[in-house]
VOGU-3710 file (C-alpha; in Angstrom, 3 decimals, decimal comma):
1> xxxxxxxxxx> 0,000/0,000/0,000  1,318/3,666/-0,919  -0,805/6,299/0,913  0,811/9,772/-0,417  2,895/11,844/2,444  1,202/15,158/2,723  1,285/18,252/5,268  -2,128/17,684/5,910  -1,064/14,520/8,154  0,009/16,957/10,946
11> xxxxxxxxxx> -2,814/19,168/11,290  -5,090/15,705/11,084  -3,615/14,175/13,861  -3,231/17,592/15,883  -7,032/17,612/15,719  -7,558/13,966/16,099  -5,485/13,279/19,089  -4,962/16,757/20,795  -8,025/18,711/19,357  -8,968/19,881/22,928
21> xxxxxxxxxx> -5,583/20,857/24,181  -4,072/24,463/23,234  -1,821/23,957/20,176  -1,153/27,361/19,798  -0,756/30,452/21,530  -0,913/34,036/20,038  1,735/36,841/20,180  -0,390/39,456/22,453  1,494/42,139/21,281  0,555/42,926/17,263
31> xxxxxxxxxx> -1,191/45,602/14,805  -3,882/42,732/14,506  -6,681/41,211/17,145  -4,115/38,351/18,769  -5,847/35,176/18,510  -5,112/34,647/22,205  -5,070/30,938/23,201  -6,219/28,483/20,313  -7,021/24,497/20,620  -5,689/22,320/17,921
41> xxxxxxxxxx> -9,456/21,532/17,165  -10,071/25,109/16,458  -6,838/25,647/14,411  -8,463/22,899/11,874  -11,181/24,194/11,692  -10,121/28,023/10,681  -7,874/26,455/8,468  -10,942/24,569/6,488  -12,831/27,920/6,643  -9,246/29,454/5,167
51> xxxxxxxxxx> -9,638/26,312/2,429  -12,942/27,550/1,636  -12,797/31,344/1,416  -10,108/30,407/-1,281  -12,246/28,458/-3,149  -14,564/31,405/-3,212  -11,962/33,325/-4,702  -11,967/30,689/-7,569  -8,023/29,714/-5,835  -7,289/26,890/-7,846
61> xxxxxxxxxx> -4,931/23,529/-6,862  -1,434/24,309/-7,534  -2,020/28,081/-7,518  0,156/29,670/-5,089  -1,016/32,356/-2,381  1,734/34,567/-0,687  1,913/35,606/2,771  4,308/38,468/4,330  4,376/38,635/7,829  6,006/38,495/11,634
71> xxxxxxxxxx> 5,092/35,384/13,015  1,669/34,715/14,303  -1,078/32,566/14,496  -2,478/33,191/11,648  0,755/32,728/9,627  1,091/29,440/11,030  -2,540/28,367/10,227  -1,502/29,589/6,606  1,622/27,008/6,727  -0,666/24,592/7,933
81> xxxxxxxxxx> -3,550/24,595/5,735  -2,999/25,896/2,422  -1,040/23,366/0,861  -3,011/20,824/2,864  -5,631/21,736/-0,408  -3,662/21,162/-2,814  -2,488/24,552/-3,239  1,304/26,371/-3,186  2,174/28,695/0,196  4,525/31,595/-0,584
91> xxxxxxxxxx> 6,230/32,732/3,068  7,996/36,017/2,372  10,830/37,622/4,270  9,133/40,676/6,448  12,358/41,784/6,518  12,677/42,573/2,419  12,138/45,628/0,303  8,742/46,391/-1,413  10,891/46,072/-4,488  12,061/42,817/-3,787
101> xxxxxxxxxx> 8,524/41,606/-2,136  6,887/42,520/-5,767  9,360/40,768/-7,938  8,836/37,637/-5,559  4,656/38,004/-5,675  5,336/38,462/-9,199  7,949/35,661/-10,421  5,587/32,876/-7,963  2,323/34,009/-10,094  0,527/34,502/-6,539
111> xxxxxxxxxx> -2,974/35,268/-7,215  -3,319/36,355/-3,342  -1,363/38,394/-1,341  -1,783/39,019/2,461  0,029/41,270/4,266  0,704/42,022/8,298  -1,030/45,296/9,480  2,603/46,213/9,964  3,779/46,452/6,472  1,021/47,678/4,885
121> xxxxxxxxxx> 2,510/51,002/4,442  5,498/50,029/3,631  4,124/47,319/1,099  1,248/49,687/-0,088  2,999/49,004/-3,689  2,661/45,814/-4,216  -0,349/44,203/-6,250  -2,190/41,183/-6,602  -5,188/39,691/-8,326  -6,651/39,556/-4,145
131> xxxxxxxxxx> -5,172/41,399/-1,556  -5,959/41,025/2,456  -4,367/42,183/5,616  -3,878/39,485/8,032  -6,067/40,918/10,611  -9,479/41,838/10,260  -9,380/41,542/6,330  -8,279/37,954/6,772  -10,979/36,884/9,242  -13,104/38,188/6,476
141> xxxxxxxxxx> -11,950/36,000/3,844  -12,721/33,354/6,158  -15,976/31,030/5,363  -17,026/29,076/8,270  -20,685/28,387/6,291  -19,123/26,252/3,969  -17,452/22,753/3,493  -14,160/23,303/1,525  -13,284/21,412/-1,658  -11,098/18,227/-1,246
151> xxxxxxxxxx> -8,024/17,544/-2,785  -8,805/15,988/-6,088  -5,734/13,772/-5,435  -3,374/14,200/-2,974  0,389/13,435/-4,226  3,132/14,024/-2,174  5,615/14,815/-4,984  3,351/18,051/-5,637  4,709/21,599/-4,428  3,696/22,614/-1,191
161> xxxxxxxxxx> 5,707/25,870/-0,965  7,908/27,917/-3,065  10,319/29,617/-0,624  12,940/32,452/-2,172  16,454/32,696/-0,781  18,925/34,954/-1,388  21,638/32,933/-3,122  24,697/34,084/-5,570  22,420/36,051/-7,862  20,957/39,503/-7,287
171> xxxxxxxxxx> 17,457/37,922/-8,135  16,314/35,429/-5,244  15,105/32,085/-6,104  12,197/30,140/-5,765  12,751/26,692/-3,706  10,007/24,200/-4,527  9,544/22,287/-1,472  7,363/19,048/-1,783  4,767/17,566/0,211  7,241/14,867/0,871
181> xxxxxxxxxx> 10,173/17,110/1,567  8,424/18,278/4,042  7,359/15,419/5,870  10,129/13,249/5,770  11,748/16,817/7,090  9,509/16,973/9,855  8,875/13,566/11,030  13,319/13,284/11,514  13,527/16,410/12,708  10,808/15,530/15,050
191> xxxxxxxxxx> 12,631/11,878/16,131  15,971/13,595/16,598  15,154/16,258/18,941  12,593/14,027/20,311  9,895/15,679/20,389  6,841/15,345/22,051  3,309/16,128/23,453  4,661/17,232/26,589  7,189/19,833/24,788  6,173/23,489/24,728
201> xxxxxxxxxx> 7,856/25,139/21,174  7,954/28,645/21,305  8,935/30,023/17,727  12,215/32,430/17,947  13,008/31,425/14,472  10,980/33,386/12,121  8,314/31,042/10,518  8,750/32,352/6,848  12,511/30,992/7,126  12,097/27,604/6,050
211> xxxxxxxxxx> 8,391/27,238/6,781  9,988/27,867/10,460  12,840/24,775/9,290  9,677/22,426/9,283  8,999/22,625/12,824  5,198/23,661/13,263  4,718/20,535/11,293  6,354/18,510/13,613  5,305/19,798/16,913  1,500/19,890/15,170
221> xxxxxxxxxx> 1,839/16,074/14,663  2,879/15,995/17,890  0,852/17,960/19,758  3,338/20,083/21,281  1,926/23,214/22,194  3,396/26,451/19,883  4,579/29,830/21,832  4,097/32,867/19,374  6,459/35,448/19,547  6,825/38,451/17,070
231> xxxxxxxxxx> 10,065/40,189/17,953  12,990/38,748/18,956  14,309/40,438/22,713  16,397/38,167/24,759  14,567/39,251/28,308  11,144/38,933/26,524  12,661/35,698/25,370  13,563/34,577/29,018  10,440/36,257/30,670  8,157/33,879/28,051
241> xxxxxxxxxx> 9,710/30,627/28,778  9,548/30,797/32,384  5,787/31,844/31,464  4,935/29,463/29,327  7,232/26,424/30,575  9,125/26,462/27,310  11,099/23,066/26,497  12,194/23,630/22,610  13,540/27,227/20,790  15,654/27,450/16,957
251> xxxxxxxxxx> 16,859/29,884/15,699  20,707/31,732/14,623  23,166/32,092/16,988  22,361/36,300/16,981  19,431/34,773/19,284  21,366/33,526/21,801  23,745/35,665/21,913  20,713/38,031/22,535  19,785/35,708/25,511  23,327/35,273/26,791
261> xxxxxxxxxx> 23,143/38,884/27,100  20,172/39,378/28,923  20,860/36,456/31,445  23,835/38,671/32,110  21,024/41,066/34,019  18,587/38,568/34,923  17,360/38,225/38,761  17,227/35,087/39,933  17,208/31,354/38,801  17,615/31,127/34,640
271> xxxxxxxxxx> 14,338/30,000/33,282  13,769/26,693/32,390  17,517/25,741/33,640  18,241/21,648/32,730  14,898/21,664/30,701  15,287/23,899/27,745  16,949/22,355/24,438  17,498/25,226/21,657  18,462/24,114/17,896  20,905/26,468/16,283
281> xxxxxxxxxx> 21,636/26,572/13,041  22,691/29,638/10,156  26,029/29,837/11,013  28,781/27,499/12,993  28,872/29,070/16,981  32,280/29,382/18,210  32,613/26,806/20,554  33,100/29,162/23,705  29,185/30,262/22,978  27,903/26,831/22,549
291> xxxxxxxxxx> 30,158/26,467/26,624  28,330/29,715/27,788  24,787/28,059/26,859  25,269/25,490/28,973  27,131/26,596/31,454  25,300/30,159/32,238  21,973/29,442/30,883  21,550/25,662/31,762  20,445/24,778/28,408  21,244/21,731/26,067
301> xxxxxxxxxx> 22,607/23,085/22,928  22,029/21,207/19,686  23,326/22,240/15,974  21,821/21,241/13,114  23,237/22,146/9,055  20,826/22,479/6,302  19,625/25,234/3,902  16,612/26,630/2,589  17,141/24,284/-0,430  17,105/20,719/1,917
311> xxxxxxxxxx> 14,217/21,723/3,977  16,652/22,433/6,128  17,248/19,303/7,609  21,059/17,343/6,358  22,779/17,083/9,374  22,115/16,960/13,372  24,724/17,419/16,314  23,427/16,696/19,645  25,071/15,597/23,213  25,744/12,007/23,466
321> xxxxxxxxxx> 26,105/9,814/26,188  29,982/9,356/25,287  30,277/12,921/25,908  28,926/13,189/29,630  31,873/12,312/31,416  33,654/15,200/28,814  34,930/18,394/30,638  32,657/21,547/29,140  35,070/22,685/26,489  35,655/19,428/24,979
331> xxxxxxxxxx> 31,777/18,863/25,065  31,657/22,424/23,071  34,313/21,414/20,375  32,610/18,211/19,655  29,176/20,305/19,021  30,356/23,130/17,249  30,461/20,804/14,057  27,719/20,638/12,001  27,088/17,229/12,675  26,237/13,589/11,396
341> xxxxxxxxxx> 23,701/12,495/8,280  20,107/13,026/9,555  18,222/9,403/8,938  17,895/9,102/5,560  20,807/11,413/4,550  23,706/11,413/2,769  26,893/13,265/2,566  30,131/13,581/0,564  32,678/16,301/-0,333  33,560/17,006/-3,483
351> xxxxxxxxxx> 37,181/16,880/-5,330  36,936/20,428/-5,049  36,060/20,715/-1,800  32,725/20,921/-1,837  29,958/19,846/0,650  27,342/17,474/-1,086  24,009/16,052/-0,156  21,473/13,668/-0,925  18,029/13,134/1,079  14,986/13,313/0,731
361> xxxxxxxxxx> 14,682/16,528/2,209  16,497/18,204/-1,115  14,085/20,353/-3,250  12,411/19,685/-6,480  14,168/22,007/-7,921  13,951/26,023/-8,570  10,568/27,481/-9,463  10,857/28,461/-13,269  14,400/28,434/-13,440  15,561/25,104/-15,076
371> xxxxxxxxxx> 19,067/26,177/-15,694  20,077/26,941/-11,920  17,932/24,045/-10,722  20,219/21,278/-13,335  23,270/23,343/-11,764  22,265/22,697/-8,055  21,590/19,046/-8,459  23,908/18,144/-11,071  25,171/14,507/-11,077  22,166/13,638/-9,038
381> xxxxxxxxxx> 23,906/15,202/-5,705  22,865/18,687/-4,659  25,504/20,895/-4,289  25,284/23,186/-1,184  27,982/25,889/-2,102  30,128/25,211/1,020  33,491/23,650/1,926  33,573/21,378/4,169  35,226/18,490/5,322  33,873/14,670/6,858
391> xxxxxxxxxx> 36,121/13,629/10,261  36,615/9,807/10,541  33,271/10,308/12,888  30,996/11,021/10,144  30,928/14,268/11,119  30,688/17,399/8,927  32,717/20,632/9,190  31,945/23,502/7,422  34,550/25,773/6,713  34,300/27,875/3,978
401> xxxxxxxxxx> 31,507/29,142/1,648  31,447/28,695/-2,284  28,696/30,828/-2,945  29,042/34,105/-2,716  26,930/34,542/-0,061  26,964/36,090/3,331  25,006/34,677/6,494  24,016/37,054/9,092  22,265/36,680/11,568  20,743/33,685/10,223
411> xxxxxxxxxx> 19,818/35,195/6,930  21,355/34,646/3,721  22,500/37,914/1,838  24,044/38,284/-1,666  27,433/40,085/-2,304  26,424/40,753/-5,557  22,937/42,500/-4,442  24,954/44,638/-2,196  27,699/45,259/-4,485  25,454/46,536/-7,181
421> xxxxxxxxxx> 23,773/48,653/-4,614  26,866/50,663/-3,682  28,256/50,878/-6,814  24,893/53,142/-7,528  26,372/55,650/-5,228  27,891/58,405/-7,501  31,243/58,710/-5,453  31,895/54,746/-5,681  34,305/53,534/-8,326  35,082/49,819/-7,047
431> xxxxxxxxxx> 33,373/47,677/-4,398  33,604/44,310/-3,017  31,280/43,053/-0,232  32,150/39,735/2,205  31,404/38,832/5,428  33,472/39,129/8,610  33,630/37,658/12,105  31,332/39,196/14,374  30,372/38,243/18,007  27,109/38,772/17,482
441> xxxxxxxxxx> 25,893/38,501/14,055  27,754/35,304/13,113  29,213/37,429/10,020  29,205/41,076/9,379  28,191/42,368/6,109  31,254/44,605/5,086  31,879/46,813/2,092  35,534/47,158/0,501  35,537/50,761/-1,760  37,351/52,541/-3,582
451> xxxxxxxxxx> 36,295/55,861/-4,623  36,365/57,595/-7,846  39,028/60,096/-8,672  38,159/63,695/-6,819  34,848/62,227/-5,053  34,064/62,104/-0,996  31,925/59,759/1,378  32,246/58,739/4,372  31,015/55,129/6,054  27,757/56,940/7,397
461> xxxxxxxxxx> 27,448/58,069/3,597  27,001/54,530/2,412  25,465/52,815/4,658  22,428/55,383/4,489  22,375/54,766/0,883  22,099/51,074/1,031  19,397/51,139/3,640  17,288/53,338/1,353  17,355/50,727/-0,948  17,404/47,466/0,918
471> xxxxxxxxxx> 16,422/45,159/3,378  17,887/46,334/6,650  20,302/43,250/7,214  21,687/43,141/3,909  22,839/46,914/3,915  26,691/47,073/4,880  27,192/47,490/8,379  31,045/48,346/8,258  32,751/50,195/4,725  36,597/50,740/4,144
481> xxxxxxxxxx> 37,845/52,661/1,881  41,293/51,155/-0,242  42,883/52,906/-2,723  42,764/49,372/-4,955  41,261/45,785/-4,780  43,561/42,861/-5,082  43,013/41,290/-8,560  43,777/38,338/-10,013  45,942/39,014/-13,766  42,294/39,030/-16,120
491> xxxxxxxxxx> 40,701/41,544/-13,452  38,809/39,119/-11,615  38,391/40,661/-7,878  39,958/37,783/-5,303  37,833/38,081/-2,623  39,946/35,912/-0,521  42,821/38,105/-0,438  40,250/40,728/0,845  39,065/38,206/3,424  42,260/37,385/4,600
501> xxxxxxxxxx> 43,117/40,426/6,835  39,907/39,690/8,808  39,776/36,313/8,922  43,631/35,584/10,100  44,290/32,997/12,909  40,526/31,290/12,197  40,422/27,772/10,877  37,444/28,291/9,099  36,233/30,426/6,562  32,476/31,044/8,117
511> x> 31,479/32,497/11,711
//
């Protein structure tokens, strides 16, 4: 017997098993009515009246609708249910420029666009064939009077969402994510963090990253109840798991380093102290942070390695019962690698160097772009753009990036989008852009310039130029000015060179 994997198994279950508990609990704090405290029945059954107001709309299967927005309930509803019918969820980074926002409504086809009471301002711009806010517009769309249409027929190899990352082109692309990519993601993701009813998940990662790296599709299966919270504060962060009796937090190192810093000031006993378990993941930790979350905060640190392209899940690093009787530090340089094959996964580097995967977690391919989706999974491996190395263990290290891409903070940011950016400044003549250690942002985007002959700026000058035209963390936070960039003998910029002078004394390439 082959019954198709679907996202709809999670939500099924949720309401089967655990339809009377609280699955999910609203931020409190946001420009639209919070949802307050929601049972897993209830969450079903505003996701059928979701299914139905799109058929309404005349939404057909395999038509995609796009969503930009903090987290909240209703976002995760929208993860939830949409491709549960047989249609395509489009999760959008809040953090992106209306510019960048309309090219991505507008490259997925999405007939319907909704939009946080936050950004409507801001995103006044962009167009759609339907348009709702995700507050009071959005309960609107809503149809509670009707039964929605079934999935003609459910196939798990069908799209479930088309997620855009910033990779080595200007132009993000479109990851096509399967209805079994993201269940096999979510049911091992689910075994190796071990995850369970009695957890409480409280979502520091931001749910449009990833669909939130799969995990409000485990913890639904599960019934493990799911902590909203919009902004990321490391008190607020403490203050809401001793509230809320927290177990499980993701999310980029930035995060924690956000926590570490507000445990610093904290009065009394560390919330949830030998219970918490936090997943970290969009850039390696330097093993003296992953010591300082155990050691000051009291809880179990666990990496994982993946990308938006895998679902995320490839590899998992947690504790192991060899490593109790370890002293602290050793403990910490055995989990700042990236870790062993997930179940099901595969690894191998490359003759070049080159960190390569196979799972069932890796993407369909690239939505309308056939060219870079043959390139990514060429010689039927998928090719992550990082170096990396394999210890006798099993064990992967990454140590360098490919790509020319920078991760801060947990997001992905193209050179070559910021590089074209400040070369539109008038005084710029040459620019290269890389990333550099940073204590708290993993990597720090940094601009090398060169001006032209007789022209002025200073730092403050470009930096307010870049922010004017993008995303907030992609704009350069540090610029130097060099009267040349090293080149190799046809021209060709050798960002390694530039690297060098900031990277010196580090074994890896990536922070």
């Amino acid at each position: 017997m082959r019954v198709p994997l679907t996202s709809r198994d999670f939500l099924d279950r949720a309401e089967l098993v655990y339809g009377d508990r609280i699955g999910v609990v609203d931020e409190p704090a946001q420009p639209a009515p919070s949802l307050g405290e929601v049972s897993y029945r209830e969450v079903a059954r505003r996701g059928r009246a979701l299914q139905a107001g799109l058929d309404a709309l005349g939404i057909g299967e395999g038509e995609r609708v796009a969503i930009v927005s903090h987290n909240s309930a209703r976002l995760l509803e929208l993860l939830l249910s949409v491709p549960s019918s047989g249609r395509v969820a489009v999760p959008i980074n809040f953090r992106l420029q209306p510019e960048e926002v309309e090219y991505i409504v507008g490259h997925s086809g999405a007939r319907v666009l909704l939009v946080d009471p936050e950004l409507e301002t801001s995103l006044k711009g962009v167009r759609a064939e339907h348009r709702f806010g995700t507050g009071e517009e959005y309960e609107q769309l809503l149809r509670f009077d009707a039964e929605p249409r079934p999935w003609s027929e459910p196939d798990e190899d069908a799209t479930a969402t088309v997620n855009y990352t910033s990779g080595t082109t200007a132009r993000p692309k479109g990851v096509r994510m399967t209805h079994r990519n993201t269940w096999v993601n979510a049911v091992t993701f689910g075994m190796h963090m071990q995850i369970s009813d009695r957890d409480v998940y409280m979502h520091t990662l931001p749910m449009f990253h990833c669909n939130g790296w799969g995990l409000p599709y485990a913890m639904a299966g599960v019934g493990a109840r799911q902590v909203v919270i919009r902004k990321i504060d490391g008190a607020e962060i403490l203050r809401r798991v001793e509230q809320h009796g927290v177990t499980v937090m993701a999310g980029a190192p930035a995060v924690w380093n956000a926590v570490l810093e507000a445990a610093a000031d904290w009065d009394g006993v560390i919330p949830g102290r030998d219970r918490v378990r936090i997943i970290v993941a969009g850039a390696p930790p330097p093993s003296r942070t992953i010591a300082r979350v155990e050691a000051e905060l009291g809880w179990e640190f666990n990496q994982i390695y993946g990308l938006t392209e895998t679902a995320p899940l490839l590899t998992v690093n947690r504790s192991r019962a060899e490593y109790d009787q370890l002293d602290a530090d050793e403990r910490a340089k055995r989990l700042s690698r990236a870790g062993v094959p997930s179940l099901g996964t595969r690894m191998a580097v490359s003759d070049s160097g080159e960190v390569l995967a196979r799972s069932n977690t890796v993407l369909a391919g690239y939505w309308e772009n056939p060219d870079a989706s043959a390139e990514a999974l060429e010689g039927g491996w998928f090719h992550t753009g990082d170096g990396g190395s394999i210890d006798d263990e099993g064990y992967v290290t990454i140590s360098d990036r490919k790509k020319d891409v920078i991760i801060t903070g947990g997001e992905n940011v193209s050179s070559i989008e910021v590089e074209d950016v400040v070369f539109s400044h008038p005084a710029v003549a040459e620019v290269a852009v890389i990333g550099i250690p940073d204590e708290k942002w993993g990597e720090m985007v940094t601009a090398i310039v060169v001006l032209a002959e007789g022209e002025q700026a200073s730092e403050a000058d470009i930096i307010a130029h870049c922010k004017a035209r993008l995303a907030g963390y992609k704009a350069p936070k540090r610029v130097e000015f060099r009267d040349e960039l090293a080149r190799t003998a046809t021209g060709k910029i050798q960002k390694f060179k530039l690297r060098q002078d900031f990277w010196a004394g580090s074994e890896r390439q990536v922070n």
